[in-house]
N, C-alpha and C positions, 0 to 999 in steps of 0.2 A: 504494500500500500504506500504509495508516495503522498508524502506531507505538501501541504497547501503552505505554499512560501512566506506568507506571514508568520504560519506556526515555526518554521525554521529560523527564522531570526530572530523569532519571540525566543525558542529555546536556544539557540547562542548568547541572546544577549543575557539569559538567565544565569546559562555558566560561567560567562563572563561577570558581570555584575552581581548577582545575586549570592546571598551568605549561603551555607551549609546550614540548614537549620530543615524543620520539620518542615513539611508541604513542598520542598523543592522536589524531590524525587516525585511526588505527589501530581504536580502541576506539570513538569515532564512529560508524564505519563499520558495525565490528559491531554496534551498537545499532540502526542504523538498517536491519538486516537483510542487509545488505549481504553479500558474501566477501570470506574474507580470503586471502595467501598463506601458506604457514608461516610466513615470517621475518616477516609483518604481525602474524601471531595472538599472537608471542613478543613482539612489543612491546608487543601492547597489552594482553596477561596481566601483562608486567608494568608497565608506564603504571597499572593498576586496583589490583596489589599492593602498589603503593608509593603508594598514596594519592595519586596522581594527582600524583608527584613535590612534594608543597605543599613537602614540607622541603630541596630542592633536589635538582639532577640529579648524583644520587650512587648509589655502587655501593649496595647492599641488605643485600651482607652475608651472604646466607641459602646457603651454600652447600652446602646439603641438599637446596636446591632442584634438580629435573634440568634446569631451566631459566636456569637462573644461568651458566653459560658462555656461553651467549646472550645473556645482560644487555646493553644499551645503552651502559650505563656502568660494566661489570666493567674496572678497568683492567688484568687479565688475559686478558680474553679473545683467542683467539688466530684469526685469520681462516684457514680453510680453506684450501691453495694449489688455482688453479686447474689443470683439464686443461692440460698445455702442446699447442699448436698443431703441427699438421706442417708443414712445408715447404709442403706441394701445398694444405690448407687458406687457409695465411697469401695463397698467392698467389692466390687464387680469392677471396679477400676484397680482397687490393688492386685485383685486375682489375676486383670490383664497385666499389668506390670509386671507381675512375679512370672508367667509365663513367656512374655515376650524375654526378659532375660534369659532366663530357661534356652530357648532358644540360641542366645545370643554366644552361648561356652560351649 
């Protein structure tokens, strides 16, 4: 699949300019046509809004945005707790572990 010449100089100029920070490889991706997951597509919406982080990997600020609890570097943002495990799950997953080793000697 050949890339649409704006997405080529859009990702040059990314590696050229753009910090190593979360959403870069993200936003990549997207250019190059690629899928993303949700949590991929929120970083690299914002990796693009923040100018490709130039002025350092800092919160944004915008918190009008509905995307902003998401942020990479909101230092509020608050992680989701996970499902907790049953009993009979947890043990069906150590059973697998102990077997896959089993295998593994």
């Amino acid at each position: 699949m050949e890339l649409a010449e704006p997405n080529k100089e859009r990702i040059e100029s990314i590696r050229k300019y753009g910090k190593a920070a979360r959403g870069q490889a993200e936003l990549i991706k997207h250019l190059e046509g690629q899928r993303l997951t949700l949590k991929q597509a929120v970083n690299a919406h914002c990796y693009d809004c923040c100018g490709f982080f130039s002025d350092g990997k800092v919160d944004c600020g915008m918190k009008k945005c509905s995307l902003h609890p998401f942020h990479a570097y909101n230092p509020n943002r608050q992680k989701l707790p996970g499902k907790p495990m049953s009993k009979a799950h947890m043990e069906k997953m150590r059973a697998a572990r102990h077997r896959e080793s089993n295998l593994l000697l």
